[in-house]
N, C-alpha and C positions, 0 to 999 in steps of 0.2 A: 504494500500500500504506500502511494507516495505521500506526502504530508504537504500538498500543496494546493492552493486555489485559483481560480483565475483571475483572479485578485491580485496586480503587481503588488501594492500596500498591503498588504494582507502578508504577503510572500518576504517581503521587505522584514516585517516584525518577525516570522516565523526565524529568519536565518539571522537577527539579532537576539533570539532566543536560544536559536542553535548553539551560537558563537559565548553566550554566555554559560549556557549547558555544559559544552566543552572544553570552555577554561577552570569550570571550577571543579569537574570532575576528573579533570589529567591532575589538578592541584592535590584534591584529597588522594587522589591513585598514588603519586610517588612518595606524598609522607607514608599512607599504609604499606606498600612495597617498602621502604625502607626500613620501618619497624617490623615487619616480617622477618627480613629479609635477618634482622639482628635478634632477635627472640629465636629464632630456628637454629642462630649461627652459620646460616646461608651469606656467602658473600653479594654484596649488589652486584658487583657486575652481572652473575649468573641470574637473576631475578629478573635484572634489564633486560638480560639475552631470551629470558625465555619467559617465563608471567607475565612480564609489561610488554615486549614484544609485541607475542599473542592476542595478549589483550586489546592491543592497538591496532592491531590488525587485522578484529573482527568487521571495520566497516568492507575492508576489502573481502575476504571471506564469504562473507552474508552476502554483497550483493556480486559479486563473482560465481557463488551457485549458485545464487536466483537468474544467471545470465546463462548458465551453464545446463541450466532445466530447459529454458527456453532455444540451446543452440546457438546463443551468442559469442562463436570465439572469438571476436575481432573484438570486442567489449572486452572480455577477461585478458587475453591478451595485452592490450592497451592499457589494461585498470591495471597490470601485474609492471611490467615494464615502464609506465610512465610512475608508478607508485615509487617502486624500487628509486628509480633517477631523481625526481622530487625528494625520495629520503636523504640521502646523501646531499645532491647536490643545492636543494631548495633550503630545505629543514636542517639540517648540521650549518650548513654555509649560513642561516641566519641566527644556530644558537651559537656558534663563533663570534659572527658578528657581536651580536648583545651582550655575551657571556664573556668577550677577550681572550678565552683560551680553554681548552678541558685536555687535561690530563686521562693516561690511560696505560694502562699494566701491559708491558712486552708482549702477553700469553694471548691480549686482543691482536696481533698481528698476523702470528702466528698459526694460532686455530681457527681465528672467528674470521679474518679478515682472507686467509688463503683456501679457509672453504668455501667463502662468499664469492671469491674471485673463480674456483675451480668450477661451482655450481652454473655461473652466469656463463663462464665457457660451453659448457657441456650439455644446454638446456639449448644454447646459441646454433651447436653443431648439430643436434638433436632436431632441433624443430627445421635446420635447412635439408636436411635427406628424410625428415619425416619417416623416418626408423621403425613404427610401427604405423602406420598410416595408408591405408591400401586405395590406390588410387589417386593419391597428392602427395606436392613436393614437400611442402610446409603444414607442420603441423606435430602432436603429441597423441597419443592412444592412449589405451588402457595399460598398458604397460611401462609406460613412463610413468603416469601416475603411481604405481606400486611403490615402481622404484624409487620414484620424488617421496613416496609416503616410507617407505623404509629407511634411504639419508634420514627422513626426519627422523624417527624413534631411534637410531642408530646418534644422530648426533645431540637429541638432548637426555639419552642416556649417556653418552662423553660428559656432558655437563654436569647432570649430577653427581657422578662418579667423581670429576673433579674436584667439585666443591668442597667433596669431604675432607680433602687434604690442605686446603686452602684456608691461615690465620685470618687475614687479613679484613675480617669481616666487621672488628668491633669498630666505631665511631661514636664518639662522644656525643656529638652532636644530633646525631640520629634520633627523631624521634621515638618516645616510649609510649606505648599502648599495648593492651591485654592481645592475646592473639585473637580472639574472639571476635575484637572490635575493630581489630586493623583486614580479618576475615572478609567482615562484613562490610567493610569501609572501601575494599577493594573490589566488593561485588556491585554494589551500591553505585562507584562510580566508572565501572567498565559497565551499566546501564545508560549512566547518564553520559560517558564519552561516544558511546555508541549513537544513539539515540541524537545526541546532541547534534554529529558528524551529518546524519542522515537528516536530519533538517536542515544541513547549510547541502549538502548535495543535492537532494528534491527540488529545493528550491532555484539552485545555482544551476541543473542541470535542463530544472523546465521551463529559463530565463534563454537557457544556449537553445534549444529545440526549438522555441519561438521564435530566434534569430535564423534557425536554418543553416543552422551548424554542421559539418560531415559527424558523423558516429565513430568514427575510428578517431577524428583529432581531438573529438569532446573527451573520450574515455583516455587518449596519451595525458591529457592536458588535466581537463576541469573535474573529473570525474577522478585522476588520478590523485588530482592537488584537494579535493576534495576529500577522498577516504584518507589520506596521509593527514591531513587534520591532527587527529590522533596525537600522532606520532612528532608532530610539531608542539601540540599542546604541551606533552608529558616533558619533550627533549627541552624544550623552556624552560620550564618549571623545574625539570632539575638541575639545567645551567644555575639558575638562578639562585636554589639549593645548596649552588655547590654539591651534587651529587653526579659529579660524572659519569662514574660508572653505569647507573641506572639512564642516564643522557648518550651515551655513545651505546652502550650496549643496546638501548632500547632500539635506534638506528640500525648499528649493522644486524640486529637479531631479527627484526621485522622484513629487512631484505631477505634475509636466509627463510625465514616462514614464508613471505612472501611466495618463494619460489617452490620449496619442498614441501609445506603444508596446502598453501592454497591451488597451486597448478596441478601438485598431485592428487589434491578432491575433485577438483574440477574434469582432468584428462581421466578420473575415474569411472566418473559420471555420464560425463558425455566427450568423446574424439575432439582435440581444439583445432581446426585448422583455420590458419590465418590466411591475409590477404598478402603472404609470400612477403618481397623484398623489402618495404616500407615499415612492414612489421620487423625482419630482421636488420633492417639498418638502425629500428631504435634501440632492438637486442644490444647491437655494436653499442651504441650511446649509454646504455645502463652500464654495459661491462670497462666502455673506456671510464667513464664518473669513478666504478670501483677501484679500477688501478690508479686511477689518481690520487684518492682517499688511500691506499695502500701507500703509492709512492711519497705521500705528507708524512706518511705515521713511520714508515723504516728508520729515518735517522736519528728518534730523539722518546721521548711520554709525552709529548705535547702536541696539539693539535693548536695553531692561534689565530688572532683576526683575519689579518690578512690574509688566508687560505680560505676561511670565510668569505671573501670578495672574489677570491677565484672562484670559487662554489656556484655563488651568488652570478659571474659573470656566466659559466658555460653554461648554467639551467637557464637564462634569459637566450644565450645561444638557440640551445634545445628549441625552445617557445619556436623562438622564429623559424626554425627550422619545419618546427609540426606543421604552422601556419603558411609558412610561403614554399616549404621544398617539397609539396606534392604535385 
């Protein structure tokens, strides 16, 4: 159901309700995830990688299978790969900006950062010989999904398994609450981030469709900037925390779901085939944003502004590209 009327003013209020939904619901998410995350003795980063992640990437999810019922691959597609690129390069490039700089543990290079590289490879080569796809070039089958569904349980059982060895989790500052109510405080507001997201997309998306927008640029662009919401809200709110880990983690963990949670529900569901090259050159565009964000983090724990601006420059890039290079 969408949440919208033919009411621009009507429509107007609806996505300044949204927008207010969703700031205060990523707000309560990352104090409850971080008090979680220390009453369990779970380190944040693993929480960002995977609870807040997840959680944030229920708008894509939700409305990726409801496109995926229907047969919509050039939607999921679009919403997966414009998601992902927006993460990085929109949403980190502007908690940079605001935040000055987030630190981040060598083990984020390493594990999280050269699976996320491996996966957008291999999803890339995957979808251009359509590997399991009878009868098309481009595309993913039932069989990709398993596999994209097996990485997943395969890597956030690495996680856990991790975490158990990992000190590094006390923080003074961290707030303190019962687990019961930081439980509940995190259910509460992956409702209201949810919830929140889908009324600024409803709205934002059946403002594009009254302009007469193409469907594949709305889902790279508005539909993708729209369900990453989320993940902008939370990645803020924990710059702002000073809770990196939960702020980068939540980024690069949401690209990784992105890809092996949600494409492998969706190629499970229903065959995704795209509309071939256009779809694999933004493939290219997500996987070059990642080696970039790779190539910042090798030489130092630091991520800072000015990379931020670079982030900020190539996703404006992007835009134009969606818009003028078809």
């Amino acid at each position: 159901m969408a949440f919208t009327t033919e009411y621009f003013l009507i429509n107007i209020i609806l996505f300044v309700i949204g927008v207010t939904i969703l700031v205060k619901g990523s707000d309560w998410f990352v104090d409850a995830a971080a008090a979680l995350a220390r009453s369990f003795g779970v380190p944040e980063l693993v929480i960002g990688l995977t609870l807040v992640s997840i959680g944030t990437s229920l708008p894509e999810l939700a409305s990726s299978l409801c496109a995926a019922f229907y047969g919509e691959s050039n939607f999921i597609i679009g919403n997966i790969v414009g998601s992902n690129t927006a993460n990085i390069a929109l949403i980190l490039g502007a908690g940079l900006v605001l935040g000055g700089a987030i630190g981040f543990k060598r083990q984020v290079v390493w594990r999280d950062m050269m699976f996320l590289l491996a996966l957008g490879i291999g999803l890339m080569v995957w979808y251009w010989f359509g590997i399991d796809i009878s009868g098309s070039r481009f595309g993913f089958g039932r069989i990709s999904g398993i596999v994209l569904l097996v990485l997943c349980g395969i890597y956030s059982y690495i996680l856990c398994c991790k975490s158990n060895g990992d000190d590094s989790t006390e923080d003074d500052d961290a707030p303190v609450m019962p687990r019961s109510k930081a439980s509940g405080l995190i259910v509460l507001a992956l409702i209201m981030i949810t919830s929140g997201a889908k009324l600024m997309v409803d709205t934002v998306v059946w403002s594009a469709a009254k302009m007469g927008v193409d469907p594949l640029m709305i889902s790279l662009t508005v539909v993708a900037i729209g369900t990453s919401l989320p993940e902008l809200a939370v990645t803020i709110s924990g710059v702002l925390k000073k809770r990196d880990d939960i702020a980068l983690g939540n980024i690069i963990g949401s690209c990784i779901y992105n890809i092996v949670l949600i494409i492998g529900c969706c190629s499970v569901v229903s065959p995704l085939t795209g509309d071939g090259k256009n779809s694999f050159t933004a493939m290219i565009i997500m996987n070059a944003v990642a080696l970039l964000l790779l190539l910042f983090m090798l030489p130092g724990k630091k991520l800072y502004r000015w990379q931020g601006f670079v982030f900020l420059a190539v996703y404006a890039a992007f835009i134009a590209w969606t818009f003028c290079g078809k």
